[in-house]
N, C-alpha and C positions, 0 to 999 in steps of 0.2 A: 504493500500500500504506500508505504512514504517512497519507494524506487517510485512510482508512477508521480506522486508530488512532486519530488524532484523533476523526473523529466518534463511534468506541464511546466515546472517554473521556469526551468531550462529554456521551453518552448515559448514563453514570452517575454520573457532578458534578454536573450541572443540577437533576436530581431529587433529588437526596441534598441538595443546597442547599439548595432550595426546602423538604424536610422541615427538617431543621436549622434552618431559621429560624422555621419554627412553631413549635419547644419554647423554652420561658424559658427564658433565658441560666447562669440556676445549673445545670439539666438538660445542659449539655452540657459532655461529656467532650475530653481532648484527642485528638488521631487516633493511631491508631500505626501506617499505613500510606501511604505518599505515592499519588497518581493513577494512577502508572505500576507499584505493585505491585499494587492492587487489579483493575488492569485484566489484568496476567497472572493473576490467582486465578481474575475472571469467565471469562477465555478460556480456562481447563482445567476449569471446569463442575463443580468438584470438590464444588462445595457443594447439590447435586443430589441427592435420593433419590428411586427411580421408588417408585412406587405398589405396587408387588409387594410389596416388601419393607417397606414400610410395615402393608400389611396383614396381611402373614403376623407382623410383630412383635403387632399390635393379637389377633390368633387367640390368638397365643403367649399375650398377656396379659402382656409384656414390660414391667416396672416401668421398665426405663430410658426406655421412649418417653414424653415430651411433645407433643402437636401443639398449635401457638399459631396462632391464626386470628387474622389479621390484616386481617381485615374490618371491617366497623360494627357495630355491637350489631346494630340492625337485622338486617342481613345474616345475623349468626351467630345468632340466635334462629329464623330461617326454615330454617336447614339448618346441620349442625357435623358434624364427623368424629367418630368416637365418643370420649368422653373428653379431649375436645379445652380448652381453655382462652382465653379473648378479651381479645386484647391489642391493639386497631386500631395501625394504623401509628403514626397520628398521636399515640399514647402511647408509641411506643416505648420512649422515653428519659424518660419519667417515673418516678421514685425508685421509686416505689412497684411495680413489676416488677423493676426491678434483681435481685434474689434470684433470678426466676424463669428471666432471661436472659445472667446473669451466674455462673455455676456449673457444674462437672464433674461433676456426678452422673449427669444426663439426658442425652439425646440429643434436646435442642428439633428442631422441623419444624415452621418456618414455612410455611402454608400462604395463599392466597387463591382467586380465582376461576379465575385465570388462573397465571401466575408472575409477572408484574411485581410486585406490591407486596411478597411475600413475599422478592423478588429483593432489592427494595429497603430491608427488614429483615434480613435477612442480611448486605448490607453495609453499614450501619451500625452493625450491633454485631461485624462481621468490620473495622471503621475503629479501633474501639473496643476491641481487643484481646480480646474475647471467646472462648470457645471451645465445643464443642460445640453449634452454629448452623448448620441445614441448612433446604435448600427439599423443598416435595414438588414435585417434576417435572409440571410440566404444572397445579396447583391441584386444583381440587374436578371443575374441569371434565374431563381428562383421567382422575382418581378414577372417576367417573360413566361415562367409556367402556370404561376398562378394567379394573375391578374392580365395580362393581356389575350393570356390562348389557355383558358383552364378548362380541364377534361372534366368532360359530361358524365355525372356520376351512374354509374351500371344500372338498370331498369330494376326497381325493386327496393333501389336504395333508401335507408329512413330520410324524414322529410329532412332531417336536420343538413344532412348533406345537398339534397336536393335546394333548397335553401343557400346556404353558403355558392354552390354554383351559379344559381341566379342572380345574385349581388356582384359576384365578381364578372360574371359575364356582363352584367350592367357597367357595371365598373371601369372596364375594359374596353365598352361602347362607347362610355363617357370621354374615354382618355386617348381614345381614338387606336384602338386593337384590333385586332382578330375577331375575337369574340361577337365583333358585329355582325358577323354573319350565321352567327352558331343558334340555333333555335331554344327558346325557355328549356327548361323540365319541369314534370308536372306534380302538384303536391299533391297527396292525395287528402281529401277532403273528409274522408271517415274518420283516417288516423288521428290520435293528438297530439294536440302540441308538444314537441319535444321539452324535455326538462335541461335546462341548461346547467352546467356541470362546469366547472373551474378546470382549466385543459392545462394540461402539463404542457411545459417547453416541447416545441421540437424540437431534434436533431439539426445542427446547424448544416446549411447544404455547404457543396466543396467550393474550391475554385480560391480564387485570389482576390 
């Protein structure tokens, strides 16, 4: 058990080093978290938004949301989330964001393709005593399965899921998807109301 502690701490030092040493030395701040607190934060996954709720804020038209793409220019000119803002990693900690990441007004959601790199902007400005700094679950990629083009649940399926697809297929209509084209599913009207139940984290999807 503590061999596995060690190697997750491992697993988010090494990287966050390795960034840290890319930025000039005036760029960096002191930490206000030791190894062993960040490493409980990442194990209760608190810093997590799924894609649901991201999108239905983006519907709402929600002033507090920010999403910060933390990819490469490159990258973020090929595809962005809507209203999104490009901060690559590798600037994280250049002055000239500080405003943008450094403030209680918004709700920042760092994003990438995957979760790692936005994982790894989150804890650095979560080292940095930052606050309101959150990941989207899963990146652009996980975005792309279940909000833009999300699979129509098996015929028979309880309403709850049938439900969940219909929002996101709206969702994904709203936001200008795939989904536009994908027909309802149908609830069935005998059944009742699901009981709604406090859902455990998912598994975070791969990718970078």
């Amino acid at each position: 058990m503590k061999g596995k502690a060690r190697l997750l701490l491992a697993a988010i030092i090494i990287p966050l080093g390795l960034i840290i040493a890319a930025v000039p030395e005036n760029t960096t701040k002191q930490y206000k978290l030791t190894p062993e607190q960040m490493l409980e934060e990442v194990n209760g996954g608190t810093q997590f938004i799924h894609p649901d709720e991201v999108a239905n804020m983006l519907i709402q038209k929600d002033p507090t949301l920010q999403l910060i793409d933390v990819r490469s220019a490159d990258e973020y000119e090929k595809f962005s989330l809507p209203n999104s803002i490009n901060i690559p990693l590798v600037d994280i900690l250049n002055p000239q964001w500080s405003d943008y990441i450094n403030q209680d007004l918004k709700l920042n959601v760092f994003y990438s393709n995957g979760t790692n790199d936005a994982n790894q902007a989150w804890m650095i400005t979560r080292q940095l005593g930052y606050q309101n700094n959150y990941v989207l679950q899963g990146g652009v990629n996980y975005w792309a399965e279940t909000i833009m083009n999300p699979e129509a649940p098996a015929e028979g399926s309880p309403n709850e899921e049938i439900i969940k697809y219909n929002l996101r297929k709206g969702a994904g209509m709203a936001l200008g998807g795939e989904a536009v084209n994908a027909a309802p599913a149908t609830v069935s009207k005998s059944a009742k109301p699901p009981i709604t139940k406090r859902k455990k984290k998912k598994a975070v999807q791969g990718g970078c």
